[in-house]
N, C-alpha and C positions, 0 to 999 in steps of 0.2 A: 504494500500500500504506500503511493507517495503522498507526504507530509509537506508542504509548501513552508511551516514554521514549526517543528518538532515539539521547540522549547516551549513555544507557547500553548501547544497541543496540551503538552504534557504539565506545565502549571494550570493549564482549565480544567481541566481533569480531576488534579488533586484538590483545587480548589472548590468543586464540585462535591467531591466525595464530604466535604467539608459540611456544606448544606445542612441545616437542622429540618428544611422541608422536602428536603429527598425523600420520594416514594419508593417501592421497592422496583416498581419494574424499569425508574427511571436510574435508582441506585445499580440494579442489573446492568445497564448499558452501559452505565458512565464506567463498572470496572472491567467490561468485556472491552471497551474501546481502548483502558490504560493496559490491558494487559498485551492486545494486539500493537499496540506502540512498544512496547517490553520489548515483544519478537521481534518486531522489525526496527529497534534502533535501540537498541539497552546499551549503547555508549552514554544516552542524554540520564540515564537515570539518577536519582540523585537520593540520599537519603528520608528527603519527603514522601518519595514516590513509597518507598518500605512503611513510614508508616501509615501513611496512606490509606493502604491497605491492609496492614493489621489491626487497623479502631475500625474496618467493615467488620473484620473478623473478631473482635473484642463486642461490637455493639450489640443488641441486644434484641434492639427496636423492632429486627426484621424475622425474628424468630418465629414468630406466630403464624409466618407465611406456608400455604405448604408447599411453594418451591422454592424455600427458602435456602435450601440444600445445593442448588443450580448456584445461586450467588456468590456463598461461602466458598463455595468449589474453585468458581471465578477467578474468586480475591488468591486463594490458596494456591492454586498454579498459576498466577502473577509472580508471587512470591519465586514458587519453585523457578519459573523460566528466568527470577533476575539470578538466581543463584550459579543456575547453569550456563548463560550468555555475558555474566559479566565480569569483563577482567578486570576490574577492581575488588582488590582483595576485602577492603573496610567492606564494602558493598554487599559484598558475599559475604562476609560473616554476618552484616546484619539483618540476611535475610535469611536464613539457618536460624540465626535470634528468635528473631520473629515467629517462625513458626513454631519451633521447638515450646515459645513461650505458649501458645495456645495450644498445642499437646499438652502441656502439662497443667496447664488451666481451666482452659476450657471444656464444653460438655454438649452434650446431643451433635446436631450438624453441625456445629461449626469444631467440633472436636474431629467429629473423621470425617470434614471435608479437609482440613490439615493433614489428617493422618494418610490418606490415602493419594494427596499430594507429594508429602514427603514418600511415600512407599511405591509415586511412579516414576521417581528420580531415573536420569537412564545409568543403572548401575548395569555394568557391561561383565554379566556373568557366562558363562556356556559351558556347559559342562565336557565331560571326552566322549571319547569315542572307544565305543569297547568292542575287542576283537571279537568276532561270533566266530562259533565253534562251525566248523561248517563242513561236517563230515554229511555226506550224502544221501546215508543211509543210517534207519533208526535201528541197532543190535536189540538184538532178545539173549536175555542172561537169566540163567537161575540163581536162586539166591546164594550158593556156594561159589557159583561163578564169579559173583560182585566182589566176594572174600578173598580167592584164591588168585586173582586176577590182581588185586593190590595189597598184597599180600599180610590181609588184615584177619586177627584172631580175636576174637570175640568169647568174651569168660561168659556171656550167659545169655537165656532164651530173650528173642527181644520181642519187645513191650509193643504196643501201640498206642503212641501219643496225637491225638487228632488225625490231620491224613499223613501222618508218619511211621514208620518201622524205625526203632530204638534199641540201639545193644551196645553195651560196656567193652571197650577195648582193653586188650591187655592187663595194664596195671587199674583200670579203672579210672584215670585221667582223662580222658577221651571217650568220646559215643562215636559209635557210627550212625550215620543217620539216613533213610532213604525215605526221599519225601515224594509223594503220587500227586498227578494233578488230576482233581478228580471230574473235570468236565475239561473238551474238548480248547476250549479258551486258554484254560491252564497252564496247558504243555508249551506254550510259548513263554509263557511266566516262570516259569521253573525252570526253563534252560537258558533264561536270561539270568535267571539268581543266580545259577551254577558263573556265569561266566563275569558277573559281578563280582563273585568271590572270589575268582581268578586275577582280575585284574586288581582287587584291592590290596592283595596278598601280594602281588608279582611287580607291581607296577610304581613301586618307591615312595605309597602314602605311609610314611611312616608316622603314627600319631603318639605325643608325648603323654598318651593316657591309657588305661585300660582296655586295649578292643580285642578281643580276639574271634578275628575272620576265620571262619571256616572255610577248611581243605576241600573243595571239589574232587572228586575222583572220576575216573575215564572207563566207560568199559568200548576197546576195542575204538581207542580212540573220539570216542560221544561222549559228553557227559550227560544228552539223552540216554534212556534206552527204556525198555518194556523186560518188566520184572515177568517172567515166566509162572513161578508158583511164590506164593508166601510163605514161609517158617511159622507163620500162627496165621490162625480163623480169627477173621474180625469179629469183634462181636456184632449183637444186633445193633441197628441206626450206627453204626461205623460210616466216618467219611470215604472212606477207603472201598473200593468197587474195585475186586480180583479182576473180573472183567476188562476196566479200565485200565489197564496196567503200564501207565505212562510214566517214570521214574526219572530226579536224578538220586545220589548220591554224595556225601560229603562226612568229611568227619569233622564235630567240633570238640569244645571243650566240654567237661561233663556238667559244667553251670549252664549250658545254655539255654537250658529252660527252666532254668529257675528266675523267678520274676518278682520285681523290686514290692511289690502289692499282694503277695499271695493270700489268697480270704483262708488256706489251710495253718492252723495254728501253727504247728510244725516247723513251718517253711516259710514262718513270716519274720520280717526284720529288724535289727535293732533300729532304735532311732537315727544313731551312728552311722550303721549301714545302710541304712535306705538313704541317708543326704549324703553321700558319694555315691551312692549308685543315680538318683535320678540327678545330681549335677554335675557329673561325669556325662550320664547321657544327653544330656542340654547341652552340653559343649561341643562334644560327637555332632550331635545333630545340627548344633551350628557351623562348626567346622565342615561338615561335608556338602551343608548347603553354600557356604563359600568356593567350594571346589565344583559347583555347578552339579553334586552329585544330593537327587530330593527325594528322603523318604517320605511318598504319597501317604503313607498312612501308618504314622506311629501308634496309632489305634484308630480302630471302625469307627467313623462319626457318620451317624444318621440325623436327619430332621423327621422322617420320618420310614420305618422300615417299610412299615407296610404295602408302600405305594412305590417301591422302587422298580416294580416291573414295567407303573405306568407312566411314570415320570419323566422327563426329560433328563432332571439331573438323577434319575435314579436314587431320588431318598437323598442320596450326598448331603454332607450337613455343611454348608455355605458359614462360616461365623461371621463374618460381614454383613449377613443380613441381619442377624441378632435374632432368629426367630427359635421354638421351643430346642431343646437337645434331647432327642429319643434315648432311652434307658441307658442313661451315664454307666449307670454303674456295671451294667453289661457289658458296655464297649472298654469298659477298664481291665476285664476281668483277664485277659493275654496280652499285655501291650506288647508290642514288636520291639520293643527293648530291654535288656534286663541288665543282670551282674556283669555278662560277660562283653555288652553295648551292646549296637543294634543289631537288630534280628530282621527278619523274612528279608533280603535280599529282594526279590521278585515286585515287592512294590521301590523299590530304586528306579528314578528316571535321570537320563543325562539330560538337565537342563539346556532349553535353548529358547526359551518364549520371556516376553517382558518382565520392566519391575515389575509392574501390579502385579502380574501372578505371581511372582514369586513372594510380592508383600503378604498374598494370600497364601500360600504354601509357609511361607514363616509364622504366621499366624496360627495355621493348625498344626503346628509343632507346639509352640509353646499353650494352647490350649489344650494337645494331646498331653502335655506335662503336668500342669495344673489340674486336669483331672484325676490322674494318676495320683497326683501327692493326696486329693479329697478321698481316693478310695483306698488308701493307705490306713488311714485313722478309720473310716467304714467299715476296714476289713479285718480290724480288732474284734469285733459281735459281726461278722458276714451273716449271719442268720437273723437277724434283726430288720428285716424290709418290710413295708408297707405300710397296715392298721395292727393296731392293738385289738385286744377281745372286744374294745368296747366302738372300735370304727375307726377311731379316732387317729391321723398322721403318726407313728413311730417319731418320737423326740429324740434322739443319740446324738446332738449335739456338745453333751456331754465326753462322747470320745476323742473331740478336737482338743489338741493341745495349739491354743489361737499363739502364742509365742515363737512356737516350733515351724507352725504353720507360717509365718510372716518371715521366720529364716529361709524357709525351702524358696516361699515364692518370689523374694530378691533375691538370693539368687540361684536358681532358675535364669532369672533375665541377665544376672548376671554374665553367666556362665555361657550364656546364650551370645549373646553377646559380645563376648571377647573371643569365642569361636568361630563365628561370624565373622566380624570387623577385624581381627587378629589384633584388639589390644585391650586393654582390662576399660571398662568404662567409669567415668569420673562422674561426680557431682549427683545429685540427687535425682533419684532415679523416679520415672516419666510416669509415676500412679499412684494415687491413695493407699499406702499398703496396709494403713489400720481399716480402712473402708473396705476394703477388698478382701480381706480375713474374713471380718464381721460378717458382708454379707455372703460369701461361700460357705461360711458355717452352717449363717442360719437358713440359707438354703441346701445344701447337702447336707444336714443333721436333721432335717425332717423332710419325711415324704409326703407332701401336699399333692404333689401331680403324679397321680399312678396311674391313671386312665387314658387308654389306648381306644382309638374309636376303627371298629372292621367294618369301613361303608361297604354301601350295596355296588357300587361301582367299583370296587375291589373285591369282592366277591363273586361277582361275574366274572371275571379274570381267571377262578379257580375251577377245577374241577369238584365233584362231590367228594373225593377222600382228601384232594388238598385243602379242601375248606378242614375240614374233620380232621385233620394232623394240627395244619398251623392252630386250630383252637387247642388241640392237644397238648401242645407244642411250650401254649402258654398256659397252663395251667388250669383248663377246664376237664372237668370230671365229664366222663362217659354219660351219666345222666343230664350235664349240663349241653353237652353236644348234643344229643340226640333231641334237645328242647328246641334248639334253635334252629330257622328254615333258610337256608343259602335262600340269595337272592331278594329277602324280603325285607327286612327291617338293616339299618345300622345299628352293628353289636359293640358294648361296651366292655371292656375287660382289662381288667386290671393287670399291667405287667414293666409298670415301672419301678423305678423311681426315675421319674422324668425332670427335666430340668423348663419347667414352662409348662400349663396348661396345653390339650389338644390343643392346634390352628393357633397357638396363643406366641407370645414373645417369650424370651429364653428370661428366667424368672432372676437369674443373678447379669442384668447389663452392664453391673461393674466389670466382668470379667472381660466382656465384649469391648469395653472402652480400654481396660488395661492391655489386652491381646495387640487390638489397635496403634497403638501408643509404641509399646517394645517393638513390633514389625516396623512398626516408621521410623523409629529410632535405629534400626539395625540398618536398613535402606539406605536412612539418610547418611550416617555414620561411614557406612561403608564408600558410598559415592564419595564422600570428602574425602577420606583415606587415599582413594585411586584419583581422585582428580587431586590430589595434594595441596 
């Protein structure tokens, strides 16, 4: 766009935004047109111009709008493009200022229309390229074959862990582990973990903490192949389909499934232990999403399961939109990380797509974290879910310890953070963390939102015995089934503890606001780091 008088463009502008009788849709134009002056000429800008635009973003007036959101956004990537376009240093710091100060100030939209400014900074990540295994053909091995073939001896009968076959090596140090992909989609997942494992191991990420990557193994050159017979019968409801028999192989360490949260008394962990296990894997998990390498899913987050066949995003739980989180405590109960760091391979992507998404892939990291730590205190009484005899929400807020709890979740962002950005982070960190306790307590220490709604448009979708499993499935009795008629009524049933009423908003939005804030912080952080 040519500008006949730039300077004067841009003092009418600011003197504009000045206005006590600015309307909203006139305030809209006046920052859409400073911010298009930004692009096309951010030599002229000057420090007015910054604040300028953070008393839009400070003011108050325009809240009540409902696209009030479109403004803030405005002002917020004004900001961001002086940061990015201007080679004045003072200039640039004080627009990093600026925002950072309404991250850690501010609330509703004008808190993530900041956030999600700073979180599309173009932070220039991409992850590698991993070699694929690319033998031509899929081998058929029996289970002796797998042994004898890597010349692995196994002290006892092995287990089955979910869709895995499990058995003790040698000295008992080590598992072997062959894991099945139990539908058709799978077997490209599982031969990508395998080759994940390979390159993490081979490829010179050597990390100054705790990881231990499991050994892939090859039969006949694949680290696909088709297991022939099983050494044990699955039980009944086993993920595992003989039939199916798509396999890789690998051996890890013998903690690798043991898990920082486990609801079994046994096998649950000191205080001590569980804050180096989950802030060892915040760091992991930020480190690797610096190396452009993002685990999709450090735990199952749904918004809703039920609707995942018909859905566009398949259920997928968005945290950006803030809306309810389907059965927290379910999606906690294996997280893909534990003692020995992270686990499942197979959801690893080599990044190559924008900040925003990766603002949002950082996001559900450290909100797969912060769940984790609430099901940690949960899984002290793990049998305590729902109503009492008398109806009434379960209270266990009592098992938080809110002190302990306020160490894990700074840091967590800590940890996150300096694996991330690669350096410890300063100054007072970007969230209410006595607010943020408080309300995760008192929403995960009582169960308010149990209720699961089975509509009739999800119901149509099933067959007669899928309707009568998935009721199974959650916990209706045989006489409860047979009461109910597919297709006719939406059924209600209980199988939370949900974070948010049905169709409702996610019941603790401090989290949502904090989640927000640490992604934009990491973002932003990093982008300064690499443009120095």
């Amino acid at each position: 766009m040519y500008y006949r008088n730039p300077e004067r463009e841009r003092s009418g502008l600011e003197n504009a935004l000045k206005s006590e009788n600015l309307d909203f849709s006139a305030a809209f134009m006046v920052v859409q047109d400073l911010h298009q002056l930004v692009q096309a000429r951010p030599e002229i800008i000057r420090p007015e111009t910054i604040s300028a635009l953070e008393n839009v973003l400070e003011d108050s007036k325009h809240t009540s709008q409902t696209q009030s959101f479109f403004l803030y956004r405005e002002a917020a990537d004004a900001l961001a493009s002086i940061l990015v376009l201007s080679v004045d240093e003072p200039l640039s710091k004080q627009s990093i200022s600026s925002l950072k100060h309404v991250v850690n100030t501010g609330s509703g939209m004008q808190q993530r229309a900041v956030t999600e400014a700073m979180g599309s900074l173009p932070l220039q990540i991409r992850g590698p390229r991993i070699p694929e295994d690319s033998s031509e053909k899929i081998p058929r091995a029996k289970w002796n074959d797998v042994l004898k073939l890597n010349n692995i001896a196994i002290c006892d009968t092995p287990v089955i862990r979910g869709r895995s076959l499990v058995a003790s090596i040698n000295n008992n140090s080590k598992i072997l582990v062959v894991k099945f992909a139990v539908t058709e989609s799978a077997v490209e997942l599982i031969k990508k973990e395998a080759e994940w494992m390979h390159y993490l191991s081979s490829y010179g990420h050597l990390f100054p903490v705790r990881f231990k990557i499991p050994q892939p193994v090859q039969i006949n050159g694949s680290y696909l192949f088709r297991l022939k017979n099983l050494p044990v019968r699955p039980p009944v409801g086993s993920d595992i389909n003989p039939k199916y028999n798509y396999a890789i192989a690998y051996i890890a360490h013998k903690d690798y499934f043991t898990y920082p949260n486990d609801h079994r008394k046994a096998r649950q962990l000191t205080k001590d232990k569980f804050r180096e296990v989950i802030l060892r894997n915040a760091w992991l998990l930020g480190k690797l999403t610096s190396l452009g390498i993002v685990h999709s899913a450090p735990i199952p987050l749904f918004h809703n399961r039920v609707q995942r066949n018909r859905r566009a995003d398949h259920g997928i739980y968005e945290w950006h939109h803030g809306g309810r989180l389907d059965r927290w405590l379910h999606s906690c109960r294996y997280p893909n990380f534990g003692i020995t760091g992270i686990r499942d391979f197979e959801h690893l992507i080599s990044y190559q797509g924008s900040s925003r998404d990766l603002y949002r892939h950082i996001g559900s990291h450290i909100l797969s974290l912060a769940l984790v730590t609430g099901s940690y205190f949960r899984n002290f009484k793990a049998d305590k879910v729902g109503f009492d005899e008398h109806g009434k929400p379960l209270d266990v807020r009592y098992l938080f310890d809110k002190s302990f709890l306020k160490e894990l979740l700074q840091g967590i962002f800590q940890e996150y953070y300096n694996g991330f950005v690669e350096e410890k982070f300063c100054g007072d960190i970007p969230f209410d963390i006595e607010q943020l306790s408080a309300r995760m307590i008192e929403e995960m220490g009582v169960d308010r939102h149990m209720e699961e709604m089975l509509r009739v448009v999800d119901q149509m979708e099933m067959t007669e015995n899928e309707f009568k499993d998935f009721l199974a499935q959650r916990g209706c009795s045989e006489e409860e089934i047979e009461g109910y008629k597919k297709d006719v009524n939406d059924i209600a049933i209980q199988t939370g503890p949900h974070l948010g009423g049905f169709n409702q908003r996610i019941s603790v939005p401090e989290l949502i606001q904090c989640i927000g804030a640490v992604s934009a912080y990491c973002i932003g952080s990093g982008y300064l780091a690499k443009k120095g």
